[in-house]
ChimeraX commands (.cxc) that place a marker at each C-alpha (Angstrom):
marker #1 position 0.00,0.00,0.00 radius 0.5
marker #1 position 1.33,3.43,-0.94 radius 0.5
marker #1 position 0.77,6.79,-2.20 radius 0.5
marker #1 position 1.70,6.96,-5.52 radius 0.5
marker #1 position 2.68,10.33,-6.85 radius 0.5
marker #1 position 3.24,9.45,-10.66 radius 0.5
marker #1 position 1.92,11.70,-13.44 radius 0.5
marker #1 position -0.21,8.64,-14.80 radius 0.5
marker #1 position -1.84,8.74,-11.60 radius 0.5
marker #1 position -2.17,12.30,-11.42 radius 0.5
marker #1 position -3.96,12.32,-14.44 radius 0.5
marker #1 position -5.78,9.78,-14.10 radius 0.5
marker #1 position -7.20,10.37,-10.84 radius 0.5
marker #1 position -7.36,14.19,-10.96 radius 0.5
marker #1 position -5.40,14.71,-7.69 radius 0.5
marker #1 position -1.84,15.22,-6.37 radius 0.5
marker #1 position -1.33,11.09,-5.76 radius 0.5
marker #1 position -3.38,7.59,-5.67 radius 0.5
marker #1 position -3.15,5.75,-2.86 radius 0.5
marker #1 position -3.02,1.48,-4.08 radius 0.5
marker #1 position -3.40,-1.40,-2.63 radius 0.5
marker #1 position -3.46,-5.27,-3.68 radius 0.5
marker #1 position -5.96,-7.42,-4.16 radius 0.5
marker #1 position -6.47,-10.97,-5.85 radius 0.5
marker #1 position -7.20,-11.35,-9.15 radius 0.5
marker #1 position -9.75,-13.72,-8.56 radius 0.5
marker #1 position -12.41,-10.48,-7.70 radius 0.5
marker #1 position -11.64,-9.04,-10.55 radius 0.5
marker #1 position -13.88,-9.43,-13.77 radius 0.5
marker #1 position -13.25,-7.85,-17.30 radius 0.5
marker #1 position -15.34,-6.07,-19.76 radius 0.5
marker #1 position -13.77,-5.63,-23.94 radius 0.5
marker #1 position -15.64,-2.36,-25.29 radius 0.5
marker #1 position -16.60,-2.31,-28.78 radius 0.5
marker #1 position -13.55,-0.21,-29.31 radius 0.5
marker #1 position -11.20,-2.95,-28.03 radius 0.5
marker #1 position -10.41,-1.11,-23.73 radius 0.5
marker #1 position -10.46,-3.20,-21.29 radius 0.5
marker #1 position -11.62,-2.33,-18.21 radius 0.5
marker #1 position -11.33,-4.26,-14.99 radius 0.5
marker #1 position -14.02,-4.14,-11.86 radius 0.5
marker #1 position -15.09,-5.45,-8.94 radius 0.5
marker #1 position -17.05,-8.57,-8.91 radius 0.5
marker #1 position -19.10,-7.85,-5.76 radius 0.5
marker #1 position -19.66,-4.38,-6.49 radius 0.5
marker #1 position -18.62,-3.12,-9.72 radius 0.5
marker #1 position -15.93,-0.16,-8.48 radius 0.5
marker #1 position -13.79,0.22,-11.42 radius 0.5
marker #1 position -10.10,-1.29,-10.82 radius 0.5
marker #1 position -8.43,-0.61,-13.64 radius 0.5
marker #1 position -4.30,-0.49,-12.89 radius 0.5
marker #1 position -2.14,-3.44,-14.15 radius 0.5
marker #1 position 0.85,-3.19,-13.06 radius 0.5
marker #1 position 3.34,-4.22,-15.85 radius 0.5
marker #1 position 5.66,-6.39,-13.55 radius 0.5
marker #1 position 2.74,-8.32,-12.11 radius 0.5
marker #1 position 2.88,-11.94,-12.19 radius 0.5
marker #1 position -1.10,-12.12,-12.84 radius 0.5
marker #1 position -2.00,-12.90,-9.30 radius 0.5
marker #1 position -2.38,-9.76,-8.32 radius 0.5
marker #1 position -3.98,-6.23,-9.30 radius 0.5
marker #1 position -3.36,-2.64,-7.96 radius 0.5
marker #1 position -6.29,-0.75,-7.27 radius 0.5
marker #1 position -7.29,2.83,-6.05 radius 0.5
marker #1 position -8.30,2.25,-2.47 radius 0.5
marker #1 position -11.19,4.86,-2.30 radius 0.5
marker #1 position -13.25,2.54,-3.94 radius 0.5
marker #1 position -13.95,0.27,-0.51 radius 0.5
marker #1 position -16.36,0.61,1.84 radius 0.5
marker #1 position -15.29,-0.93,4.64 radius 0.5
marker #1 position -12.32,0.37,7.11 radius 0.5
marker #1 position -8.48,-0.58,6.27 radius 0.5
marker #1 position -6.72,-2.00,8.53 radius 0.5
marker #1 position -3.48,-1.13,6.69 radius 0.5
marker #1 position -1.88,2.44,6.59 radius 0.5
marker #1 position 0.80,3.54,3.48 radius 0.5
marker #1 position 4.19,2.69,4.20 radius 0.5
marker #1 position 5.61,4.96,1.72 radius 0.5
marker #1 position 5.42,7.55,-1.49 radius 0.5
marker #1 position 6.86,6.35,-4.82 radius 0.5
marker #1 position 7.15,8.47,-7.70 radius 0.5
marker #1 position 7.59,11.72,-5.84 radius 0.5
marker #1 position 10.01,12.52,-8.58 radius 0.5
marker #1 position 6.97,13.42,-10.52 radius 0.5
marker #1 position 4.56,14.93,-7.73 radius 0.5
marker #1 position 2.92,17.88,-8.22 radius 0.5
marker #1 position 4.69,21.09,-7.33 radius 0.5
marker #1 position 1.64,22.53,-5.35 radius 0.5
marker #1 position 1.77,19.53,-3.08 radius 0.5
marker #1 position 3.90,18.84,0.03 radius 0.5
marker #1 position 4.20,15.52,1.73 radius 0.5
marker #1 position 3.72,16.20,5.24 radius 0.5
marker #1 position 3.89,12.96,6.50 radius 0.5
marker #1 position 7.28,10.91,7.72 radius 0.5
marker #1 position 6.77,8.08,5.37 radius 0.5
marker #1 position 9.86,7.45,3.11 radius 0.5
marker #1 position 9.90,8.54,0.14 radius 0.5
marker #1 position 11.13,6.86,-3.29 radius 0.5
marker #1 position 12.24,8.89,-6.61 radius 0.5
marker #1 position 11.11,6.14,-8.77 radius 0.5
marker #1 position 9.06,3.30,-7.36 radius 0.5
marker #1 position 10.21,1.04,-4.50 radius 0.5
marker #1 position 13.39,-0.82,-5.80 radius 0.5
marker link #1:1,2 radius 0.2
marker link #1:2,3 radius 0.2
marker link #1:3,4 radius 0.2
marker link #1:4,5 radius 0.2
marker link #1:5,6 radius 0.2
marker link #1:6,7 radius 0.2
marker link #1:7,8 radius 0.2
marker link #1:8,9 radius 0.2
marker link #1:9,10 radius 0.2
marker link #1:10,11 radius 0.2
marker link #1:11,12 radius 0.2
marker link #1:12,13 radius 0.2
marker link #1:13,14 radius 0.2
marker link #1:14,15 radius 0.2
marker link #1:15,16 radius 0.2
marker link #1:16,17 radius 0.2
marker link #1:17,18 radius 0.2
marker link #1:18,19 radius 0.2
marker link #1:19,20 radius 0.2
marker link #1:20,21 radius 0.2
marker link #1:21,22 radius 0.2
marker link #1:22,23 radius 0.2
marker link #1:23,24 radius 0.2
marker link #1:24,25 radius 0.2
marker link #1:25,26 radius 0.2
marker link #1:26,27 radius 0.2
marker link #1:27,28 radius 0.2
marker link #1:28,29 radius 0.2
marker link #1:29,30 radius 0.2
marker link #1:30,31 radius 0.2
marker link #1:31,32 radius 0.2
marker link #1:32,33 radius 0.2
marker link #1:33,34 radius 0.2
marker link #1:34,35 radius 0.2
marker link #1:35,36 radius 0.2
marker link #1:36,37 radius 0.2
marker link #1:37,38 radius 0.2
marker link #1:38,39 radius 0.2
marker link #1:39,40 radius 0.2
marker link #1:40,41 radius 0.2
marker link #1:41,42 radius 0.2
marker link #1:42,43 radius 0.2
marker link #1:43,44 radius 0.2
marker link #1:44,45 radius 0.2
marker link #1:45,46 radius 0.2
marker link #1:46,47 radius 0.2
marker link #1:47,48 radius 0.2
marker link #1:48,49 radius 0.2
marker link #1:49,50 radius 0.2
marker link #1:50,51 radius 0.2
marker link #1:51,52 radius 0.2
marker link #1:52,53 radius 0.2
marker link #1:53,54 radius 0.2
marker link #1:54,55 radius 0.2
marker link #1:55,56 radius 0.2
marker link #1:56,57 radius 0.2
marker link #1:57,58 radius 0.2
marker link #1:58,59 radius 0.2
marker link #1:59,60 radius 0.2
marker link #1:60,61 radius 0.2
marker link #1:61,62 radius 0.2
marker link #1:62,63 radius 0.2
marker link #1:63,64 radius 0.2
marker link #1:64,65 radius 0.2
marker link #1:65,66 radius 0.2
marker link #1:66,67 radius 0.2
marker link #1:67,68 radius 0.2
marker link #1:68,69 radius 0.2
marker link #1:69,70 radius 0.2
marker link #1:70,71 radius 0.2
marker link #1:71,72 radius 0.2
marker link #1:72,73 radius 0.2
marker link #1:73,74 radius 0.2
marker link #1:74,75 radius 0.2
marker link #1:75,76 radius 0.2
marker link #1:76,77 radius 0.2
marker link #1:77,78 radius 0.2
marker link #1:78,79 radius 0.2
marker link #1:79,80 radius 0.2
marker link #1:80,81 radius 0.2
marker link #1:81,82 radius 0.2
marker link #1:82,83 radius 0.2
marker link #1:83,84 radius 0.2
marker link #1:84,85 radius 0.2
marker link #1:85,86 radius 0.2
marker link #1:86,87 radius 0.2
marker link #1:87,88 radius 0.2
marker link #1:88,89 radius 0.2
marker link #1:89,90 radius 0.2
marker link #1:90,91 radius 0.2
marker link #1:91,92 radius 0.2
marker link #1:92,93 radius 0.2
marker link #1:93,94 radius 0.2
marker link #1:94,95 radius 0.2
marker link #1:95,96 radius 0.2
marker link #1:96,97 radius 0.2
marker link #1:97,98 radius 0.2
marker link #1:98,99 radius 0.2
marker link #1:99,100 radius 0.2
marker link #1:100,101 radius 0.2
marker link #1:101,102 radius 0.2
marker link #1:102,103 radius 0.2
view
């Protein structure tokens, strides 16, 4: 779990960072648009989970944690990316912090 301060996740989420987590893949269902996209959601409630990581084995899937509903027991351990965050942002926080993503 992290907050990921990438400028794919900027734009794609419309805010400074995404905070993932990991789930099985085996909740995840697909759906191939007419137009060929693939997009990936939830099986129990249909929250779009889209992020494939391209190092992934194929067990598991990132996905934007503000999608759940129930509490998280887990908290961040870190930022990656922050070699990309936005300039109007400051981490405040005493996580560490990675340029590129956690190596």
């Amino acid at each position: 779990m992290a907050h990921c301060h990438c400028s794919m996740c900027q734009k794609f989420h419309g805010a400074a960072f995404s905070t993932f987590g990991v789930a099985k893949t085996n909740h995840i269902k697909s759906y191939i648009a007419s137009n060929g996209t693939e997009r990936k959601f939830c099986d129990n409630c249909g929250s779009s989970l889209v992020f494939v990581p391209s190092n992934d084995s194929g067990k598991f899937v990132e996905f934007s944690l503000g999608t759940l509903d129930s509490e998280i027991e887990m908290k961040p351990d870190a930022h990656i990316f922050v070699k990309y965050a936005a300039k109007w942002y400051v981490i405040a926080d005493d996580l560490p912090t990675y340029e590129e993503g956690r190596l």
